[in-house]
C-alpha positions in Angstrom: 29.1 147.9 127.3 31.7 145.4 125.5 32.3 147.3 122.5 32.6 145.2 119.4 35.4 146.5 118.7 37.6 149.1 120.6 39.7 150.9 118.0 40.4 153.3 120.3 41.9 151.1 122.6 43.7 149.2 119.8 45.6 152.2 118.3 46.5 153.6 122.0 48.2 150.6 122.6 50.7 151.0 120.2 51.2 154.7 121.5 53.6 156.5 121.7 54.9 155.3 118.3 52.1 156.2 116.4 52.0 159.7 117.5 56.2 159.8 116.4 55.6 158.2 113.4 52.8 161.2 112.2 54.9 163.7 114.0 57.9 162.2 111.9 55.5 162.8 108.6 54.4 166.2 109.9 58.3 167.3 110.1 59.2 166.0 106.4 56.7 168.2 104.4 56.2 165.5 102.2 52.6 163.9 102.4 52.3 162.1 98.9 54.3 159.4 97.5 57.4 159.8 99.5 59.9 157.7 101.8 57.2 156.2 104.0 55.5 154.8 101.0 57.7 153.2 99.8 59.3 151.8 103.0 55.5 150.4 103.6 55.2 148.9 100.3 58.9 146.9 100.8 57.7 145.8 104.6 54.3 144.9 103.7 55.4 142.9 100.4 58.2 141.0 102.2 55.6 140.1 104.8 53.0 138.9 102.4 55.7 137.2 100.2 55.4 139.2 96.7 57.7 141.0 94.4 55.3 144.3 94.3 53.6 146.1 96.6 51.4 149.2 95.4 49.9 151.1 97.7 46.5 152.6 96.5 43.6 154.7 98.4 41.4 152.0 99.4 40.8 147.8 99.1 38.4 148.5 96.6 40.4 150.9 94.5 42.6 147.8 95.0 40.7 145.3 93.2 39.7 148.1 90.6 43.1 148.3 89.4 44.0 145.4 89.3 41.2 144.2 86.5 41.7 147.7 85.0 45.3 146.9 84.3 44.2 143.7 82.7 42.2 145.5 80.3 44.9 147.9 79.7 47.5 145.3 79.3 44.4 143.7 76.5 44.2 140.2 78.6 41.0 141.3 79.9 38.2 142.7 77.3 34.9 144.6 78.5 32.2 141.8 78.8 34.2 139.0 79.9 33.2 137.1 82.9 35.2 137.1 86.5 33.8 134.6 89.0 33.1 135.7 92.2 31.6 134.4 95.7 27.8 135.2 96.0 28.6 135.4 99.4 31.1 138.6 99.7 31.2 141.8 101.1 29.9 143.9 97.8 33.3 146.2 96.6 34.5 142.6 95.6 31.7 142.7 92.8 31.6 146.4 92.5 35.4 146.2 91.3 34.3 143.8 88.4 31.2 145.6 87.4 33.2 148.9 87.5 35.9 148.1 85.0 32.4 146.7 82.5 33.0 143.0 83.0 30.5 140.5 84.5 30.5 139.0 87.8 29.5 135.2 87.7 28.1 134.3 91.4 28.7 131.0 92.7 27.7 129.6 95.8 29.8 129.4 99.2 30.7 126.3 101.3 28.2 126.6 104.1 30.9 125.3 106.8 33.6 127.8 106.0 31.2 130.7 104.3 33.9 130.9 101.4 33.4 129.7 97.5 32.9 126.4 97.5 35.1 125.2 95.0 33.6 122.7 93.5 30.8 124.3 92.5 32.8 126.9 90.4 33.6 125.0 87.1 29.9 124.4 86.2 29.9 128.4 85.7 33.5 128.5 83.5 32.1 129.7 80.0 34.1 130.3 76.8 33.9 134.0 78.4 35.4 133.4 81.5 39.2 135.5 82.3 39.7 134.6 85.8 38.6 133.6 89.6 38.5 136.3 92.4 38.5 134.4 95.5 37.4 136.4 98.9 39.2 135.2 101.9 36.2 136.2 103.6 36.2 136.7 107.7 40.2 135.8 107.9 40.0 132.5 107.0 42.0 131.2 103.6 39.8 130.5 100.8 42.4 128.7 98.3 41.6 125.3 97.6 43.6 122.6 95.2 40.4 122.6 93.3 40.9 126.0 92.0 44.4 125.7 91.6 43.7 122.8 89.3 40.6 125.1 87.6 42.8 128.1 87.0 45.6 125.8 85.4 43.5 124.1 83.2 41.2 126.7 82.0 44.5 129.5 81.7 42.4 131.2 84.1 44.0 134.7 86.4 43.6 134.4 89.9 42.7 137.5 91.8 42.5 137.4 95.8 40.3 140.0 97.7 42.5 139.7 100.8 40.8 142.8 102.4 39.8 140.8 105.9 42.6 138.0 105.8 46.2 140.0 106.2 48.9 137.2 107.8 46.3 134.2 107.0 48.6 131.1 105.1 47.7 129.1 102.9 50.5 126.6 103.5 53.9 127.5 103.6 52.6 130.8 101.9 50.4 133.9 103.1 47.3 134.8 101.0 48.1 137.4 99.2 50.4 135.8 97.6 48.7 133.0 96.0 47.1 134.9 92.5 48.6 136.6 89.8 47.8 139.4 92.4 45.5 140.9 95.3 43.5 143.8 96.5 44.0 144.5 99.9 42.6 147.0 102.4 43.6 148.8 105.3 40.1 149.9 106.6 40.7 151.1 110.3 38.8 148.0 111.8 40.7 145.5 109.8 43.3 143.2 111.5 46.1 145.7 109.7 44.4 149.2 110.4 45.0 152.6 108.9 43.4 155.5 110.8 41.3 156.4 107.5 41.0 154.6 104.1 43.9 152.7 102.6 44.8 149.8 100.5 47.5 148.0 98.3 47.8 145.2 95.2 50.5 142.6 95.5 51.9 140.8 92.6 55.0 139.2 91.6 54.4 140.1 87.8 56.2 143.4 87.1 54.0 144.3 83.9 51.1 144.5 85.5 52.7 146.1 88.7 54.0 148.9 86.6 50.8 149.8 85.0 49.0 149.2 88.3 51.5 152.0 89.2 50.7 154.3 87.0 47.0 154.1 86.5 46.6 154.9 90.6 48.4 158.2 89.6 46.4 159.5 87.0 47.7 156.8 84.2 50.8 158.9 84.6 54.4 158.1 85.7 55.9 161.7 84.3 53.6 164.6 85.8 51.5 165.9 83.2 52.0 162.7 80.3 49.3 160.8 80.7 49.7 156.9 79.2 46.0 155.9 80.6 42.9 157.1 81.2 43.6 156.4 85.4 42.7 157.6 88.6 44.3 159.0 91.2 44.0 156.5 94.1 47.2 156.8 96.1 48.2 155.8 99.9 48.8 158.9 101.9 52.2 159.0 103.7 50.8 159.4 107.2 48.8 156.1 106.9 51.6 154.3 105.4 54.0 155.9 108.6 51.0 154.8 110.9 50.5 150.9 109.1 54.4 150.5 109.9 54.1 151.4 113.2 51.5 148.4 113.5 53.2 145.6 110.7 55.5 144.4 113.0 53.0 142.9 115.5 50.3 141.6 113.1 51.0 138.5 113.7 50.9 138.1 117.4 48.0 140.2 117.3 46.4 137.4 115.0 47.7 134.9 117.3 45.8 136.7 120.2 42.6 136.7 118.0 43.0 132.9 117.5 43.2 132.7 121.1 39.8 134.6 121.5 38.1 132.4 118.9 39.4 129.2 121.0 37.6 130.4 123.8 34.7 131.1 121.9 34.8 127.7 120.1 35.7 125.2 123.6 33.0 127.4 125.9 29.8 128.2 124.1 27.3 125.3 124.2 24.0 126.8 123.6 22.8 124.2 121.3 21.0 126.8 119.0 24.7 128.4 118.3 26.4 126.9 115.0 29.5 128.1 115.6 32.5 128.4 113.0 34.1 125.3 111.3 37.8 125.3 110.9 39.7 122.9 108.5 40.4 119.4 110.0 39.0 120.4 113.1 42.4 122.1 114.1 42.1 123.8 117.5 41.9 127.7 116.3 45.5 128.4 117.9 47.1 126.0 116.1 45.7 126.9 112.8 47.8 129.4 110.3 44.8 129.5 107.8 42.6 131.7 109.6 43.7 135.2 111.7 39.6 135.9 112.6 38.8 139.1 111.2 35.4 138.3 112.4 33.9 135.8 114.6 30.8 134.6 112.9 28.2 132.5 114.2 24.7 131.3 112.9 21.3 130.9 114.3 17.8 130.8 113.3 16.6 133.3 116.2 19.4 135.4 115.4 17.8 139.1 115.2 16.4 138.2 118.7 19.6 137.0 120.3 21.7 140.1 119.1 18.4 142.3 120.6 19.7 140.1 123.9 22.8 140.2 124.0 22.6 144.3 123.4 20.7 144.4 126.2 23.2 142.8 128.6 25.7 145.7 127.0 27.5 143.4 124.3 27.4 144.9 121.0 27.9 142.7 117.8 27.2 143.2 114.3 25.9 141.6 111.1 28.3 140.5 108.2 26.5 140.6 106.1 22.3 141.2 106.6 21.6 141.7 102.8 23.4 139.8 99.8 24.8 141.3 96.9 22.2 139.7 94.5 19.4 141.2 96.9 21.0 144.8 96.8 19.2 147.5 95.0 22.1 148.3 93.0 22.0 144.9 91.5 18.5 144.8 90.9 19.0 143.3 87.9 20.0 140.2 89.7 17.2 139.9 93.1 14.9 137.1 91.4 18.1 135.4 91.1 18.0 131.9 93.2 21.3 131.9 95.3 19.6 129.5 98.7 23.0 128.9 100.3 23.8 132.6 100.5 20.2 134.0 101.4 20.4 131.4 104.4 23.9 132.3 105.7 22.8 136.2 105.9 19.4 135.8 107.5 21.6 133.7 110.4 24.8 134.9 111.1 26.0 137.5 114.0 29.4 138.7 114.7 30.8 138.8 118.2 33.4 140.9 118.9 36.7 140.0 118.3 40.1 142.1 119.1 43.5 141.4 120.3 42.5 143.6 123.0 40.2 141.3 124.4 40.0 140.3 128.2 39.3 137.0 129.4 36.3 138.4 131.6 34.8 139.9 128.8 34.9 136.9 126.5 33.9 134.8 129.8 30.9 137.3 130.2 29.9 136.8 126.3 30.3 133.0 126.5 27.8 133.1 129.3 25.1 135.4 128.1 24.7 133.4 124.9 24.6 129.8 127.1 21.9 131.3 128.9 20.0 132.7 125.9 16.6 130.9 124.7 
């Protein structure tokens, strides 16, 4: 069986340094907010290219804070309107309904599954505070459409950049682009913990501090309490484990670009719609995208991931139900979103890892050619 995707054999490959690096936390008695941290937090915001780096429990705690600092900091008020892809994974909408604001769905460009933004100013209101963009799958979802947007309408710019750590943007990595950005460490994502972990970046120290101190209870002397916050803190043995694996993010991308090449020159099944890249770049040559996922579409696509389990290659589904069409929005499912409902009754994952071998994406590449 091809796994879809081999942790297992990820994190061993960077062995024995992981093992040091917890024995090294084991040794120090110190599990909470202490040298490793904060070493992570400088590494990681050098490499993304902002002043701050907080590290926080989860990417969704991430995105949490950041709109909870907002309203703390009075620039944000309960009932104001964020927009959002309606085509996300849900915590980025989860976040804004959390903190009591409204989420304002707009559609995604059916070529690159982000926002398209040019559909996103028809939904600024007199309400609206800012723009979270979702760099969704790895690839860059900054455009100078919403540049222009959040410069003329004084808008904030939030990136969910939870599946797209290393992507650029130009001369910059996401990240980096906003006022600031939730980011996640989830074990299967391109920079993997080995349980839950996350971090905001920002260059604006105001909103870093208080970021700061609401993910430790609102507090920054133990037991004065300047917010009502919550305690969402990165654990020093993740942070020992992430540094282990920052250094080689970026040829780890690199190999995943390689993968997605192969995938993008070989398959030619005709039903296949496979992933559009800017300009038509060849995949290795393109900075804006790292591959988190590998996402096709098809119209028989329940019956070709029944197919392709049965010749013992798994994949997965990102995402089979929309955010408007989840119970927990039910408020919203008679909303009319047809761009989004198509993309998630069609698209399948294959796997994707810089572990990869050639005969296993050769094996892939065949099985789908040959699939009805």
């Amino acid at each position: 069986m091809i796994k879809f995707f081999d942790l297992k054999k990820l994190n061993d490959s960077f062995e024995p340094q992981i093992s040091d690096a917890i024995k090294r936390v084991l040794d120090s008695g110190w599990y909470l907010l202490g040298n490793e941290v904060k070493s992570f937090e400088s590494e990681y915001g050098s490499f993304i290219g902002s002043k701050h780096c907080i590290g926080v429990a989860n990417g969704l705690d991430a995105l949490r804070l950041i709109l909870k600092a907002y309203i703390e900091l009075s620039q944000i008020k309960e009932g104001d309107e964020i927009i959002v892809p309606a085509n996300t994974y849900i915590a980025s909408i989860l976040a804004i309904t959390d903190n009591r604001l409204v989420p304002v769905l707009v559609e995604p460009d059916l070529n690159t599954y982000n926002i398209d933004p040019y559909k996103i100013e028809e939904k600024i209101t007199s309400r609206t505070r800012g723009i979270m963009i979702v760099h969704l799958y790895g690839q860059n979802a900054m455009h100078h459409e919403i540049l222009r947007l959040v410069q003329k309408y004084n808008l904030k710019l939030i990136e969910d950049n939870a599946q797209a750590q290393g992507c650029h943007y130009g001369n910059k990595r996401t990240g980096s682009l906003g006022d600031a950005s939730g980011h996640s460490f989830y074990p299967g994502k391109n920079l993997g913990a080995l349980g839950d972990a996350g971090a905001v970046t920002t260059n604006n120290d105001e909103l870093a501090d208080v970021i700061r101190t609401l993910a430790n209870y609102g507090s920054k002397v133990k037991y004065q309490n300047l917010y009502k916050g919550l305690n969402s803190r990165l654990d020093e043995i993740q942070a020992a484990v992430m540094r282990v694996k920052l250094p080689r993010l970026d040829a780890d991308n690199q190999r995943r670009r390689e993968v997605a090449q192969d995938y993008i020159t070989n398959i030619t099944n005709q039903s296949i719609i496979l992933p559009a890249t800017y300009n038509l770049q060849r995949a290795t040559d393109y900075p804006g995208h790292i591959w988190h996922q590998f996402v096709i579409r098809t119209k028989s696509r329940d019956k070709l991931q029944r197919y392709l389990h049965e010749n013992g290659i798994e994949t997965m589904i990102h995402y089979p139900i929309p955010p408007h069409k989840q119970y927990a929005y039910k408020e919203w499912n008679n909303q009319n979103l047809p761009i989004t409902e198509h993309i998630h009754l069609e698209v399948l994952s294959l796997p994707i890892s810089p572990m990869m071998q050639n005969e296993d994406i050769s094996l892939i590449v065949d099985k789908i050619n040959k699939a009805l």
